[in-house]
N, C-alpha and C positions, 0 to 999 in steps of 0.2 A: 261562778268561778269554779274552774275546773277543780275535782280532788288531787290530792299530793302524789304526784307519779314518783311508782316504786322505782327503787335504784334496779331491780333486775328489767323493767320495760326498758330503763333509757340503757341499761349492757346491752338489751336483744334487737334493739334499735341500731344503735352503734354496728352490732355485729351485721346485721339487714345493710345497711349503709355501705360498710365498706364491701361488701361480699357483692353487692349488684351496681355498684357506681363504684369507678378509677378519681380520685381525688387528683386535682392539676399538678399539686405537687406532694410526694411522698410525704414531706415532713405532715403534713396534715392528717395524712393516714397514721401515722407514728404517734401523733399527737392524741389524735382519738382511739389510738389502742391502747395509751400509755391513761387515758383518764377511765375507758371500761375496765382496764383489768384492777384500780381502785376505790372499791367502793367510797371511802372515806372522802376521795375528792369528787367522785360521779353523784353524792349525797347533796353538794352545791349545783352541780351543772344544770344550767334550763335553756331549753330548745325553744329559740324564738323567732319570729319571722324578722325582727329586725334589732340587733343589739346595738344599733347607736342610740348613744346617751345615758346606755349603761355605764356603771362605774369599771366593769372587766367585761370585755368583749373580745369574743372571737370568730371571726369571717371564714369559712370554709369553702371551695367551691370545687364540681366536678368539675370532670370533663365532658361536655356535651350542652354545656351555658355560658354564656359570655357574660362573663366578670369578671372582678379580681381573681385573682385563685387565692391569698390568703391577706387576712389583716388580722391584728390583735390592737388592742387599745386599753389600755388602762388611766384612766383619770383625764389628763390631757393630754399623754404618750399617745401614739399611733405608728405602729413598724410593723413591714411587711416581712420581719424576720422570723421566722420558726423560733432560732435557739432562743431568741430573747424571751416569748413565747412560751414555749417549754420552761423554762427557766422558772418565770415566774409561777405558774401551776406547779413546777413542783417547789417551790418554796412556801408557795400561799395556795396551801391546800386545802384550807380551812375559808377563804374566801370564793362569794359566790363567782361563776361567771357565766356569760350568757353566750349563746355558742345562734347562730346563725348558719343556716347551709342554704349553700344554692347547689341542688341537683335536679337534671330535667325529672319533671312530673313531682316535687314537693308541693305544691299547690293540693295535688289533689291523691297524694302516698297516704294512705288509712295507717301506714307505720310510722307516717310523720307527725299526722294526725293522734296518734295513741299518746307522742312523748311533748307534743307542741304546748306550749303555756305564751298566755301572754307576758309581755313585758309590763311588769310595772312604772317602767321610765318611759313608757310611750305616752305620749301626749295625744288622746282623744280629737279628734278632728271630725268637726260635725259642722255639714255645712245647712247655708240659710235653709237651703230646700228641706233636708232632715229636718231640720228646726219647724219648718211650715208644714210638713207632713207629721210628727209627732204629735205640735198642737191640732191640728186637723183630729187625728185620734183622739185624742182625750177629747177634746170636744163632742166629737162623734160618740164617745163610752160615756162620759159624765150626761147626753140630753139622752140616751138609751138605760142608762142605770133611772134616770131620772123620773122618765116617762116608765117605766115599769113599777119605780115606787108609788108613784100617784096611780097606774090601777089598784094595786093594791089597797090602798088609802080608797079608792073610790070601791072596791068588792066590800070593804069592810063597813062602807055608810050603810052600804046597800044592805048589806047583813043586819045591821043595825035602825032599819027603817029612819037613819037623820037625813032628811029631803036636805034639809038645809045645808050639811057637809055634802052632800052630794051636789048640787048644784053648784056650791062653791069651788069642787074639786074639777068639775067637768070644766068652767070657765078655764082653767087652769089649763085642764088637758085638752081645749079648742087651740092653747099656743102652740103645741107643738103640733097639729095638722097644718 
C-alpha cells in the first residue's frame, strides 16, 4: 500500500491538471481550484481511477475523452449538477471524497501516478485464469523452496557421515527429478 500522499503533491497535481488539460465544463475547474486552495478539505481528497461505490464521489473529465464531463454522487444521490456538488464540499469538508479524472494520457501521467491511491470500495476482481496462474506459482515456489531444503538436509548427512539419512534423503530428492 502506497504511503500517505502530502496535501502539497495533490495542490501541485491539481495545479499540473488544470494548467495542461481544459475541463469539459468550467464548474469542474472551479471545483478543483476551490478544493486546492483548502488544505483542510484537500487533507480528505483521494485520486482514484474509479470512485463508484464510494460513499462521496466525484467524476471529472477533459476535453479530449469521451465521457461524461461531470458526475458527483453521494450515498444513493447521483447529479450532474456542479452547485449541488460544490455545495456539498463546502459544507462536508471534513468528509472524505474520491475524485476520479478522465484526461487523455492519465493511464500512463507519472503526475497522476505520484497522487493516485487505490480505492478502498473497489471490489478486487480476480479471474479463474489469475487464480490458475497464482496457484501455478506457489506450487512452482513451495517444490523449489522444497527441494533446496532437502539439499541441505542431504549436505548435512553428508557432513555427518549418516549413510542412512542420506539415502533416505536422496529417495526423497529422486521425486522431484
Amino acid at each position: 500500500m502506497k504511503a500517505s500522499i502530502s496535501i502539497e503533491d495533490k495542490k501541485d497535481f491539481v495545479r499540473w491538471l488544470l494548467s495542461q488539460h481544459q475541463m469539459k465544463i468550467r464548474e469542474s475547474m472551479w471545483i478543483l481550484n476551490y478544493i486546492a486552495g483548502h488544505d483542510q478539505i484537500m487533507k480528505y481528497v483521494h485520486f482514484v481511477d474509479n470512485a463508484e461505490g464510494c460513499p462521496r464521489g466525484l467524476v471529472l473529465t477533459s476535453h479530449g475523452v469521451d465521457d461524461e464531463p461531470f458526475r458527483f454522487f453521494k450515498g444513493n444521490i447521483v447529479t450532474s449538477d456542479p452547485e449541488k456538488a460544490f455545495h456539498d464540499i463546502r459544507l462536508n469538508w471534513d468528509e472524505e471524497i474520491y475524485i476520479q479524472l478522465h484526461f487523455p494520457g492519465v493511464v500512463t501521467s507519472p503526475q497522476y501516478a505520484l497522487v493516485r491511491e487505490d480505492s478502498p470500495f473497489q471490489e478486487l476482481l480476480i479471474t479463474d485464469s489469475d487464480k490458475q496462474i497464482a496457484a501455478q506459482f506457489l506450487d512452482s515456489a513451495v517444490a523449489h523452496f522444497s527441494k533446496e531444503k532437502l539439499l541441505v538436509e542431504i549436505d548435512a548427512a553428508l557432513d555427518n557421515y549418516d549413510e542412512e539419512r542420506f539415502q533416505e534423503l536422496m529417495e526423497q530428492f529422486k521425486q522431484y527429478s
